[in-house]
C-alpha positions as CSV (number, residue, x, y, z in Angstrom):
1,X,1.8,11.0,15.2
2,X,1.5,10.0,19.0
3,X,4.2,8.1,20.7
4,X,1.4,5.0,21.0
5,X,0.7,5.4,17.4
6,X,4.1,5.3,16.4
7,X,4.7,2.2,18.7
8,X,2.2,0.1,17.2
9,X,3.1,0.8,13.5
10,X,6.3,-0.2,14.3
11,X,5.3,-3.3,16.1
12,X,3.4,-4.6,13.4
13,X,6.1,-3.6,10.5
14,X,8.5,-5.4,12.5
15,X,6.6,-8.5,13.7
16,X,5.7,-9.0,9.3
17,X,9.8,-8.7,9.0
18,X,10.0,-11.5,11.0
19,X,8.5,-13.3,8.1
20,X,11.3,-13.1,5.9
21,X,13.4,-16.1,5.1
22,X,17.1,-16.6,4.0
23,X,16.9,-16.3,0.1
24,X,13.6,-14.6,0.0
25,X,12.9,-11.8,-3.1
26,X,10.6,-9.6,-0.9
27,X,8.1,-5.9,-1.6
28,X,9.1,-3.6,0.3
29,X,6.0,-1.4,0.9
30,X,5.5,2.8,1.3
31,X,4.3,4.7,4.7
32,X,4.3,4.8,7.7
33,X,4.2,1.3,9.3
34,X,5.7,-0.5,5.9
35,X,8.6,1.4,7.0
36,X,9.4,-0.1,9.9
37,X,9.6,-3.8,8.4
38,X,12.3,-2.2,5.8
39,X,14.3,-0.6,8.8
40,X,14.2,-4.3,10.5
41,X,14.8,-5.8,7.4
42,X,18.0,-3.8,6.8
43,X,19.0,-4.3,10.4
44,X,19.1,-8.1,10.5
45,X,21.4,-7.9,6.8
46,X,23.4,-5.6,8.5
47,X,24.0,-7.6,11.5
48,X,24.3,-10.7,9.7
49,X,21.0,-12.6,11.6
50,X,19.6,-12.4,7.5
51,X,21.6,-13.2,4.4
52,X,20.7,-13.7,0.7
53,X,17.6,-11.5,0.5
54,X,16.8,-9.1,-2.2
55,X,13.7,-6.5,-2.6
56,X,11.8,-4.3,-4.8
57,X,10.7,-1.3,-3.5
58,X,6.9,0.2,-3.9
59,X,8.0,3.7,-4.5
60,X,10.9,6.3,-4.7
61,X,11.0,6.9,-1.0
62,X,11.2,3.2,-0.1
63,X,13.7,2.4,-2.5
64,X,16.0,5.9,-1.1
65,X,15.4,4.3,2.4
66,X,16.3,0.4,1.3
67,X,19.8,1.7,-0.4
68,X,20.4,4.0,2.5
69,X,20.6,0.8,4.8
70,X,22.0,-1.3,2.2
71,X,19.6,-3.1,1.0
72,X,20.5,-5.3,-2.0
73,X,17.7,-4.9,-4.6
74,X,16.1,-6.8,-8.0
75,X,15.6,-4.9,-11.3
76,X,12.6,-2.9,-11.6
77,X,11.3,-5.6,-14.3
78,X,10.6,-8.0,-11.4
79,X,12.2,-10.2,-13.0
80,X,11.8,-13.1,-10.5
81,X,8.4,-13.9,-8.7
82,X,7.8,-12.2,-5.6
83,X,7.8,-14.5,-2.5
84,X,6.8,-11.8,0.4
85,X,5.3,-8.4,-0.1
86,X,5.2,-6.5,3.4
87,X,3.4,-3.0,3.2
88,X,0.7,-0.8,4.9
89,X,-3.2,0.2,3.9
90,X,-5.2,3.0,4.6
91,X,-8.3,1.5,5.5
92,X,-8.9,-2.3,6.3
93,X,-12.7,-4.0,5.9
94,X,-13.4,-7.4,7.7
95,X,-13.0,-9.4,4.5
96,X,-9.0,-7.9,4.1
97,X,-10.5,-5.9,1.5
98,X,-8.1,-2.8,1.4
99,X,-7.5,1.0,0.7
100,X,-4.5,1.8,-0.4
101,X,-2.7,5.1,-2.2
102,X,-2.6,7.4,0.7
103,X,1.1,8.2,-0.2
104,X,0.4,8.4,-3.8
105,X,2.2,4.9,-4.2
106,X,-0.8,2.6,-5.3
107,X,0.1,1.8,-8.8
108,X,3.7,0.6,-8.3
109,X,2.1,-1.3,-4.8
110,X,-0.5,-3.1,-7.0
111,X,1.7,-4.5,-9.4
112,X,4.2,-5.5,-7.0
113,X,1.4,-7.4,-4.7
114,X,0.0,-8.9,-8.0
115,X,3.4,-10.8,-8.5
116,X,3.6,-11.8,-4.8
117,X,2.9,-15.4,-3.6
118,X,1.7,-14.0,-0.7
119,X,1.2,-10.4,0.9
120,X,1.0,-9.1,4.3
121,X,-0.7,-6.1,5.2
122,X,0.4,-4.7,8.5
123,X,-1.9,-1.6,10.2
124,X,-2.3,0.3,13.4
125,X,-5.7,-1.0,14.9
126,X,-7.0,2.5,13.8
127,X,-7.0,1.7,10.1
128,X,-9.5,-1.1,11.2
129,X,-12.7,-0.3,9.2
130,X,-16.7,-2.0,8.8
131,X,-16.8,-0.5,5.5
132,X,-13.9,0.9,3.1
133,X,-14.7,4.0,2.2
134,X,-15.6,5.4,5.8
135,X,-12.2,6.4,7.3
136,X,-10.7,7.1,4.1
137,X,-10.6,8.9,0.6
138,X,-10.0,6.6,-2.4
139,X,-7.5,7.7,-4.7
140,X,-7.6,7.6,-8.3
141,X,-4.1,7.6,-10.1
142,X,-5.0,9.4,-13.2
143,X,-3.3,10.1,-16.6
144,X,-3.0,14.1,-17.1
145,X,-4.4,13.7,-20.4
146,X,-8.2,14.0,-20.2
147,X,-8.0,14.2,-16.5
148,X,-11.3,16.6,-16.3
149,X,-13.2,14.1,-18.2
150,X,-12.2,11.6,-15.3
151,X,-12.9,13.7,-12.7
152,X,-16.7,14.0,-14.2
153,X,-16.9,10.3,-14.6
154,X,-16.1,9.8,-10.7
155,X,-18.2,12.7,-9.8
156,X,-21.2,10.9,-12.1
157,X,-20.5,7.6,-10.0
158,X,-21.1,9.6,-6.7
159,X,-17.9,9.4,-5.8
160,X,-16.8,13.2,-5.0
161,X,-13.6,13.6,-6.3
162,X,-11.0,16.3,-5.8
163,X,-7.3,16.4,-7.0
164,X,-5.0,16.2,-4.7
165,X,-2.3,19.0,-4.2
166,X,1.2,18.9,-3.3
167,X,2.7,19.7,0.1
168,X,4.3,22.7,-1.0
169,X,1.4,23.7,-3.3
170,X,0.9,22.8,-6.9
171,X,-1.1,19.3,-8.1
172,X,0.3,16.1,-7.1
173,X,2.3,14.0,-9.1
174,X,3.3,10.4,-8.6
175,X,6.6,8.3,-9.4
176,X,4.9,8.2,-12.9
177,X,3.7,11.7,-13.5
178,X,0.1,11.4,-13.1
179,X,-2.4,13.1,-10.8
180,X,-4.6,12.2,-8.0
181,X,-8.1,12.3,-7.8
182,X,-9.0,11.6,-4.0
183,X,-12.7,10.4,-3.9
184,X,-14.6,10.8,-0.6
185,X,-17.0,7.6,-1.3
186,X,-18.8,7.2,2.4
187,X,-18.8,3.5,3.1
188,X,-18.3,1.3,-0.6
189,X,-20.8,-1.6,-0.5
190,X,-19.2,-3.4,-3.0
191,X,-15.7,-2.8,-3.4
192,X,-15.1,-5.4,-6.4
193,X,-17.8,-4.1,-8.6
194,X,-16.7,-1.2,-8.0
195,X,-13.3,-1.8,-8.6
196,X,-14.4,-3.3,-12.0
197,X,-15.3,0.3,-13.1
198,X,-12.8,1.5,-12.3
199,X,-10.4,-0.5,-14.2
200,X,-12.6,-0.3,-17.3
201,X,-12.1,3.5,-17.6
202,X,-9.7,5.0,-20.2
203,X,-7.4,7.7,-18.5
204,X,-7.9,6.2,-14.8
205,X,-4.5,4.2,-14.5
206,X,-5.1,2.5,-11.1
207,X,-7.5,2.6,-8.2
208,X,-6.7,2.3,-4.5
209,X,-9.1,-0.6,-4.2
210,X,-7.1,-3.7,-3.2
211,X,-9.9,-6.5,-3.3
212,X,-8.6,-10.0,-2.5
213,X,-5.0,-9.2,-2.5
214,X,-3.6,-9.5,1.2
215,X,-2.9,-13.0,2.5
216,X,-3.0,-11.8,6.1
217,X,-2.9,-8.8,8.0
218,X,-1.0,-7.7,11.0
219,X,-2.3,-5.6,13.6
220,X,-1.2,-3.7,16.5
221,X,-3.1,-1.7,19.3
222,X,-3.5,-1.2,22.7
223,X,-4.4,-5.2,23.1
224,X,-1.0,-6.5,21.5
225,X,-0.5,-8.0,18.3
226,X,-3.2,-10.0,15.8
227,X,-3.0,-12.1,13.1
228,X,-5.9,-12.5,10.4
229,X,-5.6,-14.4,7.8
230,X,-7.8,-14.3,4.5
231,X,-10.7,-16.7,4.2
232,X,-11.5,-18.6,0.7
């Protein structure tokens, strides 16, 4: 990651902390730039400029980083509605239409956006896209069970999948012990029927497709700081 890179992603991350309010239950997104609102987060607790906030984490990696600075955090139950999810996206269409699941976290993301009053998606101007589908693969959380048979379905939708492998070699696993299937689309010209598909499938447990679900979007670039919010 460049030094410009790295300064925007934490730029936005930290301009969506900013967001947070006294008493707040707030997602705590996974990557790169959803990072950077945690750190902030945990800084202003630490330093007493925050109080009374609690969060739920997106992943295994956020939630090691949120108790490393402290963090208090809520039951994995969710047990209380969401007021303020902060977290990142692979690619970003003009209608905030999103792709998300690059760090193999889009399952746990989904469900914690879903039970969010309202969700703010922060980016590096990079992730800016006309299209989804253009700058980035779409992954495919699958069950392990049957997972061929899924990989033929995408395939038969034109969707080219491939499973994704670990770092270190191996298959990829998620927090939940599935696999990967990262589809190379080309640009999705309708990412909600799409979507529908998807989610009618046995054996495909979540898709990276977030239609509808950010609020706003923070993003950062050579230009500064913007603000979008979602129409309708």
């Amino acid at each position: 990651m460049s030094l410009a890179a790295d300064a925007f992603k934490r730029a936005a991350g930290e301009r969506a902390a900013s967001y947070i309010q006294k008493g707040m239950v707030v997602g705590l997104g996974t990557g790169s730039t959803a990072v950077f609102a945690t750190r902030k987060l945990g800084e202003m607790l630490s330093s007493g400029a925050l109080r009374d906030v609690t969060a739920i984490p997106t992943s295994r990696a956020t939630e090691a980083e949120a108790r490393r600075l402290g963090i208090p955090l809520i039951d994995e139950s969710i047990p209380s509605q969401i007021d303020l999810t902060i977290d990142g996206a692979d690619e970003v269409d003009p209608a905030l239409n999103l792709i998300k699941g690059g760090g193999g976290a889009l399952f746990r993301e989904k469900i914690v956006a879903e039970a969010s009053r309202r969700v703010v998606i922060v980016v590096d101007e990079s992730k800016l896209s006309p299209a989804l589908g253009m700058r980035h693969a779409l992954p495919v959380e699958v069950a392990k069970f049957g997972w061929q048979s899924q990989e033929r379905f995408l395939a038969g939708l034109g969707l080219n999948p491939s499973l994704r492998q670990a770092t270190g070699g191996g298959v990829y696993e998620t927090d939940q012990g599935n696999g990967i299937l990262d589809c190379a689309t080309g640009p999705i010209s309708d990412p909600k029927g799409l979507a529908a598909k998807l989610a009618s499938r046995a054996g495909i447990v979540e898709h990276g497709l977030f239609c509808g679900i950010a609020s706003e979007l923070i993003v950062a670039g050579e230009s500064g700081i913007r603000e979008l919010r979602r129409s309708g």
